[in-house]
N, C-alpha and C positions, 0 to 999 in steps of 0.2 A: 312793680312799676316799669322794668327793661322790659320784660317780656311785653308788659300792654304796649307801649313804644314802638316794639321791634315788630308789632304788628296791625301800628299805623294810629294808635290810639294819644287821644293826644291827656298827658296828667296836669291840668290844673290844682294845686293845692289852695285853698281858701289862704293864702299868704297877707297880711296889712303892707300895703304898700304906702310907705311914708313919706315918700319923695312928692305926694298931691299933699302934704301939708294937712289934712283931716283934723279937724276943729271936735267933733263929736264922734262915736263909735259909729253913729247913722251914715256920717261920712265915710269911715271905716267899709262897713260894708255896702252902700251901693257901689265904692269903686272897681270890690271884689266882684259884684253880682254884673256890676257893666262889661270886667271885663272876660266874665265868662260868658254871658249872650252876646259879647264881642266876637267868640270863637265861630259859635253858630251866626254869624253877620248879620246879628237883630242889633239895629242902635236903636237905642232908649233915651240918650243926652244925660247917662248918668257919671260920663266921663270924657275927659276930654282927650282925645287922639294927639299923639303926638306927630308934631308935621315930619314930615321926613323933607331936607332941603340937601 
């Protein structure tokens, strides 16, 4: 994973991210799947962007 890093690659691990509260595992993963075609800047409305203020 340094090496792909160290040459420009970005590592997304499939991680649950608990802080969106997920009710079902379905919630589980579209927030994963949102926010990897977040990377590639395809929005889908599978998650919610945090505001930056």
């Amino acid at each position: 994973m340094l090496a792909l890093s160290e040459m420009g690659g970005i590592v997304a691990p499939p991680v649950p991210a608990f802080y969106s509260q997920p009710e079902t595992i379905d919630d589980i993963v579209e927030h994963t799947v949102g926010r990897i075609l977040d990377l590639f800047a395809i929005e889908v409305g599978l998650m919610k962007r945090w505001k930056n203020s």
